[in-house]
DODREN-769342 format. One record per residue (C-alpha): z, x, y; residue number from 1. Coordinates in steps of 0.5 Angstrom, whole numbers, plus 2048, in hexadecimal, padded with zeros to 3 digits. Layout:
residues N
zz,xx,yy,nr
Z,X,Y,NUM
...
//
This chain:
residues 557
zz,xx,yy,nr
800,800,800,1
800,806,805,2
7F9,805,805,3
7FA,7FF,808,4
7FF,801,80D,5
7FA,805,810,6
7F4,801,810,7
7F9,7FC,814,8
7FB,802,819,9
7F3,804,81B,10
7F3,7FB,81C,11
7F9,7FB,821,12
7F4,7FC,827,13
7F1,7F5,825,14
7F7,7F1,823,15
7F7,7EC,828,16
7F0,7EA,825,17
7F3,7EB,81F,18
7F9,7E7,821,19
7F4,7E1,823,20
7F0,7E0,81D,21
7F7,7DF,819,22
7FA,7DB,81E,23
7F3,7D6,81E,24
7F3,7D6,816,25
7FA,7D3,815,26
7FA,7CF,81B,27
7F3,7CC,817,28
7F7,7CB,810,29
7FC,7C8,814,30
7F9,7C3,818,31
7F4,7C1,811,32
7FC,7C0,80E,33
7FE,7BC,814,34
7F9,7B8,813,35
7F8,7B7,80C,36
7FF,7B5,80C,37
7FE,7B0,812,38
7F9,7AD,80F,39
7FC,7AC,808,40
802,7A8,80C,41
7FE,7A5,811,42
7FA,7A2,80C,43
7FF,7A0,807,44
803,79D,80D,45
7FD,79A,810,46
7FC,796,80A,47
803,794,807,48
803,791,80F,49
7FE,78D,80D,50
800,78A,808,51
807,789,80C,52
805,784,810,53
803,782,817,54
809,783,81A,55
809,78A,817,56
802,78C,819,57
804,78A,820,58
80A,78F,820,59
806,796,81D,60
803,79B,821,61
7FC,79C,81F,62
7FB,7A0,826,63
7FF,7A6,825,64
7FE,7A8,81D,65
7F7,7A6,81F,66
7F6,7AB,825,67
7FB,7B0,821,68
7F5,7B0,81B,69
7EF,7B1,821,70
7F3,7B7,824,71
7F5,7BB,81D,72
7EE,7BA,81B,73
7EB,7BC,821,74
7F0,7C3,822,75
7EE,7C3,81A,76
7E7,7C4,81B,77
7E8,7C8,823,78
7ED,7CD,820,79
7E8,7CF,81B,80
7E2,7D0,81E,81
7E7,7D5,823,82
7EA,7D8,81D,83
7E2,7D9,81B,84
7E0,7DC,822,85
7E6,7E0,822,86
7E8,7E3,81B,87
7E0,7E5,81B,88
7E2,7E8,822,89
7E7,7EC,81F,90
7E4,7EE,819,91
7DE,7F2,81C,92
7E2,7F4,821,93
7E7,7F7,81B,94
7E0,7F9,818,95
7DE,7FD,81E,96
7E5,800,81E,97
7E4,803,818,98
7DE,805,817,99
7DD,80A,81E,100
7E5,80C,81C,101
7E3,80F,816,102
7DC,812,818,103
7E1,815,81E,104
7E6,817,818,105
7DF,81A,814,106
7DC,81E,81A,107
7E2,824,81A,108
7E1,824,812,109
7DA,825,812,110
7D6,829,80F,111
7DB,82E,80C,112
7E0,829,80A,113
7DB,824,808,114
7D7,829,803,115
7DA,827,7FC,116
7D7,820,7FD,117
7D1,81C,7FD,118
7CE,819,803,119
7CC,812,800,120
7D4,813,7FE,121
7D6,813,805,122
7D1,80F,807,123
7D4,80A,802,124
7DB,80B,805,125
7D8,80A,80C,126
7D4,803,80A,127
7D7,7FF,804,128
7DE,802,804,129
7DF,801,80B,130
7DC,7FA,80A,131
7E1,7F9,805,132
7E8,7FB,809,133
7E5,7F6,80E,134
7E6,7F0,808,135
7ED,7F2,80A,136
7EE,7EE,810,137
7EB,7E7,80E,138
7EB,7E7,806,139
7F3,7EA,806,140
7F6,7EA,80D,141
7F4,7E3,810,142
7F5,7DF,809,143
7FB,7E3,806,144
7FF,7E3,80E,145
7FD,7DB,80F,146
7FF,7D9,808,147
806,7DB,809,148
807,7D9,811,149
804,7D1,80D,150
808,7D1,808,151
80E,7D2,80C,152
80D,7CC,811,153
80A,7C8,80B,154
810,7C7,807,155
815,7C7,80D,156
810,7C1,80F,157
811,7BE,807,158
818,7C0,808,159
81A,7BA,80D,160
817,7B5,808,161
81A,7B8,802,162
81D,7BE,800,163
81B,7BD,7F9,164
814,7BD,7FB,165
815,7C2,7FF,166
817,7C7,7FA,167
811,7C5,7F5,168
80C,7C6,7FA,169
80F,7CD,7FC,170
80E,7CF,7F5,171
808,7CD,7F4,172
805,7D0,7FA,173
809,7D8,7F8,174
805,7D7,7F0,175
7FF,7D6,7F3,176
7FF,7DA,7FA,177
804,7DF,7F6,178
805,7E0,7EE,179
7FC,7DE,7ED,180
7FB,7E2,7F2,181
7FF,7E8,7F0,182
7FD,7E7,7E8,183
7F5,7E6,7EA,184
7F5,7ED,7F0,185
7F9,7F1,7EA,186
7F5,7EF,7E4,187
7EE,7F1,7E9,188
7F1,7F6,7EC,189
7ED,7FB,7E8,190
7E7,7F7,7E8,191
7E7,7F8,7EF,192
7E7,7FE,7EF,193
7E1,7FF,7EA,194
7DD,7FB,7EF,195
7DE,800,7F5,196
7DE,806,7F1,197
7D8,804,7ED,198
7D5,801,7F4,199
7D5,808,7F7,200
7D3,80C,7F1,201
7CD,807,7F0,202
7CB,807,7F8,203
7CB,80F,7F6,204
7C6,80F,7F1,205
7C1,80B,7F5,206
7C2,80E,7FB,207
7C0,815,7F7,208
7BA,811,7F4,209
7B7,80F,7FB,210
7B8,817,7FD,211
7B7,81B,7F7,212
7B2,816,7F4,213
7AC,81B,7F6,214
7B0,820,7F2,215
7B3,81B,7EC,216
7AB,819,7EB,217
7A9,821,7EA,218
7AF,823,7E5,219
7AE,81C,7E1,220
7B6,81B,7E3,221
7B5,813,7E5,222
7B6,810,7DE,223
7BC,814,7DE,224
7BE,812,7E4,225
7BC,80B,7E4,226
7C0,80B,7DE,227
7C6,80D,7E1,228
7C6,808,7E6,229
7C5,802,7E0,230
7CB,806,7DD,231
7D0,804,7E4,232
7CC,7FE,7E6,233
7CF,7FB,7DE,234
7D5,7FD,7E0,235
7D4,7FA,7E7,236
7D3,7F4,7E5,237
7D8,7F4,7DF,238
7DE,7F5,7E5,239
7DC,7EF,7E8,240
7DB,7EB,7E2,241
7E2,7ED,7E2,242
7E4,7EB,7E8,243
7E0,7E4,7E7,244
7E3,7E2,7E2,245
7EB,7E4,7E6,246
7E9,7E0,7EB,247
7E7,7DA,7E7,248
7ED,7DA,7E3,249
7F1,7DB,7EA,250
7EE,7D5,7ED,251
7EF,7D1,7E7,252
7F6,7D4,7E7,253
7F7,7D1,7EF,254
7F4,7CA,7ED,255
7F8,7C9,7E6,256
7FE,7CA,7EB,257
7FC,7C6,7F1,258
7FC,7C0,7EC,259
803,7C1,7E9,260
805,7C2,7F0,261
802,7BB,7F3,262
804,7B8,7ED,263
80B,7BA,7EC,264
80C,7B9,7F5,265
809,7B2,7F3,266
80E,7B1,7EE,267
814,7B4,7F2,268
811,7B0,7F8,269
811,7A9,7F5,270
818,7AA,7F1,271
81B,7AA,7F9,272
816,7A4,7FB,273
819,7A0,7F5,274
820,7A2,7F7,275
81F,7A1,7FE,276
820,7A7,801,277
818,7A7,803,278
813,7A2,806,279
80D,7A0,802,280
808,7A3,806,281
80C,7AA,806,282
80A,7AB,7FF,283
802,7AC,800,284
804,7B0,806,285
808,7B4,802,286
802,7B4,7FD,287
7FD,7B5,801,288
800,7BB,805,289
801,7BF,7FE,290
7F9,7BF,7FD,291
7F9,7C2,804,292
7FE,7C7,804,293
7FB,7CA,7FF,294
7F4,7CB,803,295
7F9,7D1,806,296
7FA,7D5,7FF,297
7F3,7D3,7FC,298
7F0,7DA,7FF,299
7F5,7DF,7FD,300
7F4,7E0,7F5,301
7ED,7E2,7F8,302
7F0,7E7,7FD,303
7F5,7EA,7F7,304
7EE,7EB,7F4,305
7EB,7F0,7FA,306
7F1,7F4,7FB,307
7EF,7F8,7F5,308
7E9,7F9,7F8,309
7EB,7FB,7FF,310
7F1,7FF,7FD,311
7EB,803,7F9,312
7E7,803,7FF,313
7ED,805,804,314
7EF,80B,7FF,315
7E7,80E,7FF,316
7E6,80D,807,317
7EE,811,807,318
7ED,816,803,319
7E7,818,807,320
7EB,817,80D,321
7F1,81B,80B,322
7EC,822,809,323
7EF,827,80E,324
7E9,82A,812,325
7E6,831,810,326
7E7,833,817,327
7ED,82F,81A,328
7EC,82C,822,329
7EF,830,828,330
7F5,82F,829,331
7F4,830,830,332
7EE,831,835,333
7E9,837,833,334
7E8,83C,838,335
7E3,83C,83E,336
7DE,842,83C,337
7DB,846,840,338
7D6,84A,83C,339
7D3,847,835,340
7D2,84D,831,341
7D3,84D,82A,342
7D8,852,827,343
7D9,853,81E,344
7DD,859,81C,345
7DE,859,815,346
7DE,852,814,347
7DF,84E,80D,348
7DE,848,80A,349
7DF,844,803,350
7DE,83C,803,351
7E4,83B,7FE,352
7EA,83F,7FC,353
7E7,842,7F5,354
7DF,842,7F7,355
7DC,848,7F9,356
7DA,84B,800,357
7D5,847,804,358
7D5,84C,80A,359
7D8,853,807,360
7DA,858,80E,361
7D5,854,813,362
7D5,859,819,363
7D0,858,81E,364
7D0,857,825,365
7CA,852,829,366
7CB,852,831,367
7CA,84E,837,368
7C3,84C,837,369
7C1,850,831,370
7BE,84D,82B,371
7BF,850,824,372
7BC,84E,81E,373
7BE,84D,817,374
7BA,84D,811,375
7BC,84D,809,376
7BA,848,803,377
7BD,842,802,378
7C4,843,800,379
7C5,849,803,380
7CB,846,809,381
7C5,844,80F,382
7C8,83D,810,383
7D0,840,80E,384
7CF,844,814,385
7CD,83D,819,386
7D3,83A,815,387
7D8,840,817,388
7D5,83F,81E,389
7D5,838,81F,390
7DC,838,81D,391
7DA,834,816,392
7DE,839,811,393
7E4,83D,813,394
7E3,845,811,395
7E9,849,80E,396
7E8,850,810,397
7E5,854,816,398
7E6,851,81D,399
7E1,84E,821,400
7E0,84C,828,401
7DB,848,82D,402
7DC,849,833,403
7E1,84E,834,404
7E5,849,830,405
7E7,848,829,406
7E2,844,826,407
7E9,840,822,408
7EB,83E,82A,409
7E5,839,829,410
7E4,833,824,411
7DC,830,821,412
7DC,82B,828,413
7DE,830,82D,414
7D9,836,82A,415
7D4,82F,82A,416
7D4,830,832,417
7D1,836,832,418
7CC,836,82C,419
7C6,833,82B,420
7C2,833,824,421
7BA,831,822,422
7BB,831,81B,423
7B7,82F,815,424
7BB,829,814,425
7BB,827,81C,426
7BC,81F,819,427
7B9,81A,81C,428
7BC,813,81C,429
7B8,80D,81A,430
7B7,80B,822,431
7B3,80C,828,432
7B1,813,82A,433
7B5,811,830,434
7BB,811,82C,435
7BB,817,828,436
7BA,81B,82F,437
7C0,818,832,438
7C3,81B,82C,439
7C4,822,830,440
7C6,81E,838,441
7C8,817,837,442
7C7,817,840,443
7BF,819,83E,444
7BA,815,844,445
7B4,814,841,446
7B0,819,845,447
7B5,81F,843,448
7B3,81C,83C,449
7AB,81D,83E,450
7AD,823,841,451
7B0,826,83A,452
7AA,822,836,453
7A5,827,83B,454
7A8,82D,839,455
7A9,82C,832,456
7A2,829,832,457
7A3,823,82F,458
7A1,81E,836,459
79A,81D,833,460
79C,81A,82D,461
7A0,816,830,462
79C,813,835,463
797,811,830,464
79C,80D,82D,465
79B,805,830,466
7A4,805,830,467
7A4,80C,833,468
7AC,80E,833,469
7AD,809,82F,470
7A9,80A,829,471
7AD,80A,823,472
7AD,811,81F,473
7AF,80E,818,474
7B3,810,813,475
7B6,818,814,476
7B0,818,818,477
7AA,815,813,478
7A5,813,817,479
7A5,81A,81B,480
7A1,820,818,481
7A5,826,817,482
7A5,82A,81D,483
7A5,824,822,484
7AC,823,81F,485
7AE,82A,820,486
7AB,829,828,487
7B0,823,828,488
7B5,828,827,489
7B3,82C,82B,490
7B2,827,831,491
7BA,826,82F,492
7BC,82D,830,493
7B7,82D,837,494
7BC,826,838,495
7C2,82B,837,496
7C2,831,83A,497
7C7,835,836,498
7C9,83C,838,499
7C8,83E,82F,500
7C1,83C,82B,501
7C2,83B,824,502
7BB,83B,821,503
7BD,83A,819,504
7B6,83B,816,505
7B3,837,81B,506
7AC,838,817,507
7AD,836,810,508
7A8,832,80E,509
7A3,833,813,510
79B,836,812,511
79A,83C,815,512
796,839,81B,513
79C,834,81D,514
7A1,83A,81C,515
79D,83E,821,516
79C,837,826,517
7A4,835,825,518
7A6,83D,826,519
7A2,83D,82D,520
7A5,838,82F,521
7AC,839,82D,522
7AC,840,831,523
7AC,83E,838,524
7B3,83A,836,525
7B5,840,833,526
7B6,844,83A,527
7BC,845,83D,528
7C0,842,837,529
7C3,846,831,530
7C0,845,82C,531
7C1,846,823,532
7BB,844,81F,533
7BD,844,817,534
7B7,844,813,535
7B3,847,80D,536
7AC,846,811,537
7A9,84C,815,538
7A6,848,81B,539
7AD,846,81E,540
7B0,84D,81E,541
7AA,84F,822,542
7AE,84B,829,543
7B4,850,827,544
7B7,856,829,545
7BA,859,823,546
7BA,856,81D,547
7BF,857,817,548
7BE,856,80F,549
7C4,852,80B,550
7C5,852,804,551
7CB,850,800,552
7CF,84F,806,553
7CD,856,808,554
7CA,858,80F,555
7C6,85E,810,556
7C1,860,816,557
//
């Protein structure tokens, strides 16, 4: 349950939407209770003074029980359509909540502390698992909080005509909302769980098959594949099988014991109108306000049943919240850099205790506005070396600084604000190009954004296309050739003229003509920033002045 203790304090901003809905859902019980029994006594009074005579029927107020059915059923009906705006309300913004707060929790973490997990894993979490906390609200909050304040003022209502009647319904109400619920979430809880887990792993396979599925045809790997997501769906649909049949045998529970309430109150009830004790007309009151009370715990062995889906859920998005970062935020501001060399001294670094060396006695120094290349085969600890400088992976021996300051005195989002990279892997988002640009300077005006296009020498293209800034890219930039994606890079980096260029095998996948177009054009952005180039292509070192060749983890001229 700890997980829901935390899951309630990240909702704690929102608790008077909250608070809202769930005063609205029982108000909605209660006036549908009121009116049920009003209208029970109302009609059975209406009816004995019927048969009483002239003098009788002179003598009953009609008006008022009248004007009492109209009023509940019309707070009946205005409560649940506020109820219904205002619980939907707090449910998406509970769900925006959640979702911008674990993104903010993943960002620090990324990419070191993320690396042993699958990016459809995390894309599931941030998806499905969130959508599944936000059941939380509306399927346990709202029903199990309006079950309970409904129970209470019922049966202190039934207790003014009999205390015996009370008692029955009470009990009642605590088998159905309690002890079924209670039975049904225990005996579902592992099946829920089944679901999430069995729900994540299965978006994993499928996501791998859209992104791998060139490679799956080639190597004859989509059988076996395809077999594996038959295998989770079988259990997938086993699990909620299960569950289909807990809840079935749940509700029926909650009917079964809804009748013998009402029967045994009808008894309970007509044994104090025999005696005398009550009118005639209390008893279909009392009998009516059975059936309707119990409309409060109806929802509740559903809402037991998602608990153990959303504990499951709460557990995968904490256990990723909890991961410590691999370098942890600055404690306090980073220091203002006056100069922005770059100094390594013997400098190593391993990615977990007991794996090898991925950088072994780095030592190199890139000046102020020098540019200095790197190149080595893959493996060789090229990008370990961007990592190291972006402050993704802490080093363990050796001492660095940036700036004349210890490179430990920054953290991955102050290095952010003086390094730029044009990668191979620069992503595109599915949307306009307009957007992708803003990416680097969200203040951008769309001149400075025709500015940056001319130089990257991308404006062509996109004044040729009937929606301009607003064409849409694709998919990780699928309606873009190669080397007008890496011109969208570099338009960013024209947008963000950081003191540092990173170029991390910027060529990769380019004909040797497109190389030497993007090459030209990326040097003028070159002049009067320092810049570090990592490949193991001979074009982009010509723009360098010294050049350094790496190979497992070690660094020679």
């Amino acid at each position: 349950m700890r997980a829901l203790i935390r899951l309630a304090g990240l909702f704690r901003p929102f608790r008077g939407w909250m608070l809202g809905g769930l005063a609205l859902s029982s108000l909605t019980i209660l006036a549908n209770f009121w009116l049920m029994t009003l209208s029970g006594w109302f009609l059975a009074a209406a009816a004995i003074t019927g048969l009483a005579g002239y003098a009788a029927q002179n003598a009953f107020n009609f008006f008022s029980p009248a004007a009492g059915v109209r009023f509940f059923a019309t707070l009946r009906v205005g409560s649940r359509y506020a109820e219904r705006l205002v619980t939907h309300e707090a449910t998406f913004r509970l769900l925006a909540r959640l979702r911008v707060w674990f993104y903010a929790t993943l960002e620090p973490l990324a990419p070191a502390a993320l690396q042993g997990f699958r990016s459809s894993d995390l894309l599931s979490r941030l998806v499905a698992d969130i959508d599944t906390l936000n059941l939380f609200y509306l399927r346990v909050y709202v029903p199990v909080l309006s079950a309970i304040i409904a129970t209470l003022i019922m049966t202190g209502f039934f207790a003014l005509f009999s205390v015996q009647a009370a008692l029955i319904l009470l009990a009642g109400l605590v088998v159905t909302g309690a002890l079924t619920p209670y039975l049904t979430g225990r005996a579902g809880r592992a099946a829920g769980r089944d679901v999430v887990r069995e729900t994540a792993a299965l978006r994993g396979e499928y996501v791998d098959a859209v992104l791998g599925m060139g490679e799956l045809l080639t190597y004859g790997a989509a059988p076996a594949l395809l077999e594996r997501a038959a295998r989770g769906n079988t259990r997938l649909l086993a699990a909620q099988a299960h569950l289909a049949k807990i809840s079935g045998a749940g509700m029926a529970a909650s009917g079964l014991t809804t009748n013998f309430a009402l029967l045994a109150v009808t008894l309970a009830a007509g044994g104090k109108v025999a005696a005398g004790h009550l009118g005639t007309a209390d008893l279909p009151l009392l009998a009516l306000g059975t059936a309707a009370a119990f409309e409060a715990v109806a929802p509740l062995p559903a809402a037991f049943q998602y608990l153990g889906q959303i504990l499951e859920a709460a557990q995968r998005i904490f256990a990723i919240a909890d991961l410590p970062p691999a370098v942890p935020p600055l404690a306090s501001p980073a220091p203002v850099l006056e100069h922005f060399a770059l100094v390594l001294d013997d400098v190593s670094l391993r990615y977990a205790p007991g794996m090898a060396q991925a950088l072994r006695g780095i030592s190199l120094t890139i000046p102020e506005g020098g540019r200095t290349g790197i190149t080595g085969p893959t493996g060789a600890g090229k990008s370990t070396l961007i990592n190291l400088l972006l402050r993704f992976h802490e080093y363990q021996t050796g001492h660095a600084s940036f700036g004349g300051h210890d490179l430990r005195t920054y953290d991955s989002a102050a290095m952010a604000r003086y390094v730029t990279i044009i990668s191979q892997r620069s992503h595109l988002f599915h949307t306009t190009i307009r957007d992708n640009l803003l990416l680097a300077d969200g203040a951008a005006t769309e001149a400075q954004m025709w500015q940056a296009l001319e130089v990257a020498q991308l404006a062509g293209f996109v004044r040729a296309q009937p929606r301009g800034l607003d064409t849409m890219v694709g998919e990780t930039g699928a309606r873009l050739s190669g080397g007008q994606a890496r011109r969208v890079a570099l338009a960013r980096a024209v947008l963000r003229p950081t003191p540092w260029l990173i170029l991390d095998e910027p060529t990769e996948g380019l004909d040797a003509t497109t190389e030497q177009d993007f090459l030209r054009d990326l040097a003028p952005l070159l002049e009067g920033r320092t810049v570090l180039c990592i490949t193991h292509r001979a074009a982009p070192l010509a723009l360098m002045q010294q050049v350094y060749a790496l190979n497992e983890g070690r660094l020679v001229a």
